[in-house]
C-alpha positions in Angstrom: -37.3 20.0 -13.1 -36.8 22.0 -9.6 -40.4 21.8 -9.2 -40.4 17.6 -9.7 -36.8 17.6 -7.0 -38.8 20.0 -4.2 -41.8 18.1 -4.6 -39.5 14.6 -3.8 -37.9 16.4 -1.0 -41.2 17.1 0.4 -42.3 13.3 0.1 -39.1 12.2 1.7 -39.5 14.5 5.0 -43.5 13.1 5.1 -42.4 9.9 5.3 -39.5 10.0 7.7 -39.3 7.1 9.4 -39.3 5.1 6.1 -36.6 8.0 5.1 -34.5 7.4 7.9 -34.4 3.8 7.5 -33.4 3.5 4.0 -30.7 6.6 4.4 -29.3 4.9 7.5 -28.9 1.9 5.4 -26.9 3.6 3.0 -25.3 5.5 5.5 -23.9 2.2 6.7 -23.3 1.0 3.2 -21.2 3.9 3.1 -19.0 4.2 6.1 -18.2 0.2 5.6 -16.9 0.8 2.0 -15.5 3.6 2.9 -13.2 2.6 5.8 -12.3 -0.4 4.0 -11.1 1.5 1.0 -9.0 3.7 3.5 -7.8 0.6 5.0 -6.7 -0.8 1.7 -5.4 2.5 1.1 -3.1 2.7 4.1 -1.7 -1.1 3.5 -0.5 -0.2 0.1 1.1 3.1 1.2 2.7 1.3 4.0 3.8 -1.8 2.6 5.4 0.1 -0.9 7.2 3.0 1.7 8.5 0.0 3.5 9.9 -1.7 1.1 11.2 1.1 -0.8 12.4 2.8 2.2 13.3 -0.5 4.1 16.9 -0.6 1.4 15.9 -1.3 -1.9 15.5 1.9 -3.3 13.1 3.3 -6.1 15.3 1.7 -8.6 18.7 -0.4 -8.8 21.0 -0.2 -11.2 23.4 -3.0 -11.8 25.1 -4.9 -14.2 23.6 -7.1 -16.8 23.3 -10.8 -15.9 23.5 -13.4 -18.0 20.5 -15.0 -19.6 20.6 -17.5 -17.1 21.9 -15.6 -14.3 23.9 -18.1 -13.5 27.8 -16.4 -11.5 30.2 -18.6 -11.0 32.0 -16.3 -8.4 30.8 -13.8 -6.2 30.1 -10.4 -7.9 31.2 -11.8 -11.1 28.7 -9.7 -12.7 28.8 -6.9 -10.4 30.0 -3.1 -11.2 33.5 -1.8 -11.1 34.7 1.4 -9.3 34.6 2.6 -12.9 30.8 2.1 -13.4 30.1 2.8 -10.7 31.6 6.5 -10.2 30.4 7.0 -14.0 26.9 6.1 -12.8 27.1 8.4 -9.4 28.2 11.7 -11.9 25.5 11.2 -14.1 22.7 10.9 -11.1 24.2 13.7 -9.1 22.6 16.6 -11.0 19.8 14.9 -11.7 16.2 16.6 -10.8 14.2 14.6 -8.4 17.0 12.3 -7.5 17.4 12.5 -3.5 20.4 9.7 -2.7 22.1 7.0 -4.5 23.4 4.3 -2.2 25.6 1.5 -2.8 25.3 -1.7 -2.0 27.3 -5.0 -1.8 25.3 -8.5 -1.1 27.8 -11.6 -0.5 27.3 -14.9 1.9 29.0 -16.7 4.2 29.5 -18.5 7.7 29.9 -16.3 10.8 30.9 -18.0 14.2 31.6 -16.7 17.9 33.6 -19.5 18.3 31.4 -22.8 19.7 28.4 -22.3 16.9 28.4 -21.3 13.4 25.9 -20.0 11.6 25.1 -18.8 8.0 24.6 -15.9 6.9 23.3 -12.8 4.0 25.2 -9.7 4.5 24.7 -6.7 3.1 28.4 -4.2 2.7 26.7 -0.6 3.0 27.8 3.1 3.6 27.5 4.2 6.6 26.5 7.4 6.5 24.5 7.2 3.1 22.3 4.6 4.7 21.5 6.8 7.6 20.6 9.5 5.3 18.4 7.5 2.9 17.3 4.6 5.2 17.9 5.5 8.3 14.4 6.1 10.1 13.4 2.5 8.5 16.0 0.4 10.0 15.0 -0.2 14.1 18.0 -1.2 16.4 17.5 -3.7 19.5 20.1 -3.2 21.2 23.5 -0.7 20.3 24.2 1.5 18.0 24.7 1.7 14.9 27.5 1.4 12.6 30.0 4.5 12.4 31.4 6.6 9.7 35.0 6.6 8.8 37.7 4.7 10.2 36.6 4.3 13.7 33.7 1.7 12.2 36.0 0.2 10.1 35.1 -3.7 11.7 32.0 -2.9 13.2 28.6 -5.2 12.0 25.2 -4.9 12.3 23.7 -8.5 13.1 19.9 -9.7 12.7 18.2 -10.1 16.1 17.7 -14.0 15.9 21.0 -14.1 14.9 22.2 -13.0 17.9 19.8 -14.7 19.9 21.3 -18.1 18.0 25.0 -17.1 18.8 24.7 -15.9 22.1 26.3 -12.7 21.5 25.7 -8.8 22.7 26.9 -6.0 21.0 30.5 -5.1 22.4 31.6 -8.8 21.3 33.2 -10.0 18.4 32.8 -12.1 15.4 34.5 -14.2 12.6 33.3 -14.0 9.5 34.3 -16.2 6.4 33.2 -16.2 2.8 35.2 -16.5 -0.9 36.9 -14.1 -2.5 36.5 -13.1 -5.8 39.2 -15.3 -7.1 37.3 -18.2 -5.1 39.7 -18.7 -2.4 38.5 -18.7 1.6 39.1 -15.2 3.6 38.2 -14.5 7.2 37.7 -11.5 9.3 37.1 -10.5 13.3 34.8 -8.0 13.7 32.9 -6.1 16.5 29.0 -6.6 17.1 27.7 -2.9 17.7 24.5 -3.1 16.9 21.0 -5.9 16.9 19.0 -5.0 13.8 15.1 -6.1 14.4 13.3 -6.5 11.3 9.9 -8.1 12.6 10.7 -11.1 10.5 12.3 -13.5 12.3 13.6 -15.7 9.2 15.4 -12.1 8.2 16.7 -11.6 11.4 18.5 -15.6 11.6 20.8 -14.4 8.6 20.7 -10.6 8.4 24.5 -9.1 8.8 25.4 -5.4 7.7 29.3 -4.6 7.1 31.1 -1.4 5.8 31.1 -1.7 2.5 34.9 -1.2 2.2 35.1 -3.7 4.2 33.1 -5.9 2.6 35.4 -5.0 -0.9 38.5 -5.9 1.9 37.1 -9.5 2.8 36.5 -10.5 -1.0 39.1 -8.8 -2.1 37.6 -6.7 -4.6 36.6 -3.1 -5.5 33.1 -4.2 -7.4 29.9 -3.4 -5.6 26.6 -5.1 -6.4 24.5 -2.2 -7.5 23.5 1.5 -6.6 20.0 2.0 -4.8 18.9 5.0 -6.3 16.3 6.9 -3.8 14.0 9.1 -5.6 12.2 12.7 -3.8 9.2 11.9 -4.8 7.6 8.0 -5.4 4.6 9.8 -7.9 7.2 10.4 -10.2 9.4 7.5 -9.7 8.1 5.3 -13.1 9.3 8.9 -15.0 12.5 9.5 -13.5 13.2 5.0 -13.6 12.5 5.1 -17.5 14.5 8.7 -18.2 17.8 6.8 -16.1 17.4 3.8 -18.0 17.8 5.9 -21.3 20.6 7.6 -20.2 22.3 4.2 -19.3 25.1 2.1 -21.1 24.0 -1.7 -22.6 26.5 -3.0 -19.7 24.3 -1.7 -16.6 20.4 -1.9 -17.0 18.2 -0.1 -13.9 15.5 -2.5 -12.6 12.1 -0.7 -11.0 11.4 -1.4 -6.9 8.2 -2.9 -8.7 10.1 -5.3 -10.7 12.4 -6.3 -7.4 9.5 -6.6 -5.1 6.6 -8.5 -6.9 5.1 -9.2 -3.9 3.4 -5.9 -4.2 1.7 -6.0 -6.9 0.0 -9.4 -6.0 -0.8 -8.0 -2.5 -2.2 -4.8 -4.6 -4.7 -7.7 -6.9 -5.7 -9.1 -3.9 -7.4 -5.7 -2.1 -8.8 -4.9 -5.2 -10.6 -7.9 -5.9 -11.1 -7.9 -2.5 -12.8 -4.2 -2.4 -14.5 -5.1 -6.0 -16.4 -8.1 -4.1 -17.1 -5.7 -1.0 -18.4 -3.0 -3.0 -20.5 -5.4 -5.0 -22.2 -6.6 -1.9 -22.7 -3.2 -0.4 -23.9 -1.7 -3.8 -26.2 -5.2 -4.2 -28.0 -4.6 -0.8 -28.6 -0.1 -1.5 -30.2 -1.3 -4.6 -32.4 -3.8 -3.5 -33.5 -1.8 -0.1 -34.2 1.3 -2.2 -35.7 -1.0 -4.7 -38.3 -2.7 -1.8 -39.1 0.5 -0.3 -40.3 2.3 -3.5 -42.1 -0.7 -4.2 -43.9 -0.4 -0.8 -43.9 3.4 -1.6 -46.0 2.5 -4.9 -48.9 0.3 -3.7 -49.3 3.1 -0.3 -49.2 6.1 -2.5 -51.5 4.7 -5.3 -54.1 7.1 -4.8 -51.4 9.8 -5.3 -49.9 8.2 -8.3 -53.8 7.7 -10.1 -54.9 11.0 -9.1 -51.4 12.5 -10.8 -51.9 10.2 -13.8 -55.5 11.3 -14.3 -54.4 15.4 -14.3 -52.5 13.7 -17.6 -49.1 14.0 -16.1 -47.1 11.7 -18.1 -45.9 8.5 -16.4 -41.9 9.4 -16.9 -42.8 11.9 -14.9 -44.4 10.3 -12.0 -41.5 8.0 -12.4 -39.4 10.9 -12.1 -41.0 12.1 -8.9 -39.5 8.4 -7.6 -36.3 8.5 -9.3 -35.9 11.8 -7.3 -37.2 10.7 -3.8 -34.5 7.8 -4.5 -31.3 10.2 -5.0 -32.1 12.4 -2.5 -32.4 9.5 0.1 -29.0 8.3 -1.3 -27.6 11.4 -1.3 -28.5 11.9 2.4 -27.3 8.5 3.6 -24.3 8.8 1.0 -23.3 12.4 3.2 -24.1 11.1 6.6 -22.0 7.8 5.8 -18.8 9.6 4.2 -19.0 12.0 7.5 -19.0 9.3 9.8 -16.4 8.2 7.8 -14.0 10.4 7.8 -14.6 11.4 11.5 -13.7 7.6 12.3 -10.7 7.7 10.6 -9.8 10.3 12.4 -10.9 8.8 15.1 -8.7 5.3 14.6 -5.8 7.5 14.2 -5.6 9.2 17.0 -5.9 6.0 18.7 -3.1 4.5 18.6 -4.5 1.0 17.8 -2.0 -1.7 17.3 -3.1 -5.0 15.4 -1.7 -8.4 15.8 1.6 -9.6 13.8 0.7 -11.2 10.5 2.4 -14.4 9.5 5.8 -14.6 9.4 6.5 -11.5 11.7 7.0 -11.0 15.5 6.0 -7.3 15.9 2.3 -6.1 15.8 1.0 -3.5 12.9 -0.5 0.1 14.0 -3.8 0.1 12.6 -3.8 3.1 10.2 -6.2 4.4 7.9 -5.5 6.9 4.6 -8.1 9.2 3.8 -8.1 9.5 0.0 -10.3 11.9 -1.1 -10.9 11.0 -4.7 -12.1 7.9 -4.3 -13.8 8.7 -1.4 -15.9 11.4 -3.3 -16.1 8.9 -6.3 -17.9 6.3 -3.8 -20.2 9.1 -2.0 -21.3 10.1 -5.2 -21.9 6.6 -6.6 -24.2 5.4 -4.2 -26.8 7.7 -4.6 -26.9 7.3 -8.2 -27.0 3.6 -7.7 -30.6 4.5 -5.5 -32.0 6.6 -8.5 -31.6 3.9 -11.2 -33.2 1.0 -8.1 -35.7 3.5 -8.0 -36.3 4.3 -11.5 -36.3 0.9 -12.5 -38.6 -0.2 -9.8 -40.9 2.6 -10.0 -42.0 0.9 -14.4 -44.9 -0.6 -12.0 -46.6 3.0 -12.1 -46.8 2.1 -15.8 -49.0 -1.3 -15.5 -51.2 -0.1 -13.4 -54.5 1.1 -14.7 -55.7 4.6 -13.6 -59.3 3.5 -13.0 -58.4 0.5 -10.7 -56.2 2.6 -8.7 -58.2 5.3 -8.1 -61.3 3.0 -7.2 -59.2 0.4 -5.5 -58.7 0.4 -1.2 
């Protein structure tokens, strides 16, 4: 066997150019399907951090809905003080459980007087969203909302709000919604702060509010769930499935996959997307290292007959080209995945920011994730892929008479 793999690294240096040609081609093969994959790689990372990261959380837990889902009153189904404290003493000791922050959604109208505009607010804690989300959430303009009495009536507004309303932060607001018990409440509060999301339909109606005094404008002491924040997102389906055991029937836990399905749709899409790519790229290795051991074959016939006619079988002259075809693949496989991986670097380090996609108004740093196991999977691949072309190519050795190729020009 060694004897068969020196001899094809032999034939591979004699005929270097035609070596260089077909490894280059694979080297290219190579760096394209790699980059992509590290591409594809770095969206998925980026967009599942930023939406877990961006407020929702590994996990919510909440009360159960209806069937229908259907709430006559605002947080009619949500969960009491009693629940909720119940809920934050089980997750406290919990390993692997980083920070559990309440929310509280409710709508309304908010006006500076001349316009009024609608809007989704969000009642939060201060202090635990700075320490679970806070890196996520970019500011405009101000500051952000303070802990403790002192940011009792300050808000957070959305950046096209506050574009719409003609407002700064240092100015106030009235905001008006139902209570629990349905009847109409208003409040003045202070605009510290201009949240920018990058989506400007989530900017028009984005508002963030104390959380008590969200409870004080609707006059209740429910909250809509608990974002639960996990240490470690690897271990998230584990930790979401041992919560949800240790839960009551009144409160279920619902999965950041399950509240996000855009994800998983965005996660088909690269994959057939790669799964086409990689066809195309594996399609065009096998059929240059198919046409250039066919061309091999007719220019090395004498070599072939004269090996044939010592009575060397012809699996083993086949083997001779099944070798020559991994090695070249292995070479071009190496020198692509190199390249590789020094271009991601590369694209890194340079800082390279893409346009906005649809629907936002701030541009996307083009990063790639080097993932190693896939990355070796798809180096190794591709040179296998060239020994089978070859192999398979190279059953013209057997339908070709000895005689005639020895005798032929």
């Amino acid at each position: 066997m060694m004897q068969w793999l020196v001899l094809a690294h032999r034939n591979v240096l004699r005929n270097g150019r035609r070596s260089l040609l077909l490894g280059g081609t694979i080297a290219i093969g190579t760096l394209a399907l790699l980059l992509f994959a590290a591409y594809i790689a770095a969206s998925l990372d980026g967009l599942r951090e930023s939406t877990i990261r961006g407020g929702l959380g590994h996990a919510q837990i909440a009360a159960v809905p209806p069937a229908d889902g259907y709430a006559e009153q605002q947080l009619q189904y949500g969960l009491d003080a009693a629940d909720r404290a119940r809920i934050e003493a089980m997750l406290a000791p919990m390993d692997g459980v980083r920070r559990v922050v309440p929310r509280l959604q409710f709508s309304g109208l908010v006006s500076n007087g001349p316009r009024t505009l609608n809007f989704e607010a969000q009642g939060v804690d201060p202090l635990r969203e700075r320490q679970a989300y806070g890196a996520f959430q970019v500011l405009a303009q101000g500051a952000a909302i303070r802990a403790g009495e002192e940011g009792r009536y300050q808000v957070l507004i959305g950046k096209e709000m506050a574009r719409r309303l003609g407002v700064h932060p240092g100015q106030s607001l009235t905001l008006m919604t139902t209570t629990v018990q349905g009847s109409v409440n208003a409040m003045d509060v202070d605009v510290v702060g201009i949240i920018a999301t990058g989506i400007p339909e989530r900017d028009l109606y984005t508002l963030q509010i104390p959380i008590e005094t969200a409870q004080e404008l609707l006059r209740t002491k429910k909250i809509s769930h608990l974002s639960v924040l996990y240490q470690d997102t690897a271990n998230a389906d584990a930790l979401s499935a041992a919560i949800a055991q240790a839960l009551s029937g009144k409160v279920r836990l619902q999965r950041w996959q399950d509240l996000a399905p855009l994800y998983p749709q965005v996660m088909a899409l690269f994959r057939n997307q790669f799964i086409v790519f990689g066809a195309i790229i594996g399609l065009i290795v096998f059929l240059g290292v198919a046409a250039m051991t066919l061309a091999t074959i007719y220019e090395r016939g004498k070599e072939i007959g004269t090996l044939r006619a010592m009575g060397i079988p012809q699996a083993m002259v086949r083997r001779l080209f099944m070798f020559e075809g991994l090695l070249q693949g292995a070479f071009g496989a190496l020198a692509g995945g190199t390249a590789a991986w020094l271009a991601t670097l590369a694209i890194n380090a340079a800082g390279i920011e893409l346009a906005p996609p649809p629907g936002r108004n701030v541009g996307v740093p083009l990063h790639l994730l080097w993932l190693y196991q896939p990355s070796l999977a798809i180096v190794a691949a591709l040179p296998l892929l060239a020994m089978a072309a070859a192999w398979l190519t190279s059953r013209r050795i057997g339908r070709m008479p000895v005689k005639a190729i020895l005798t032929s020009n």
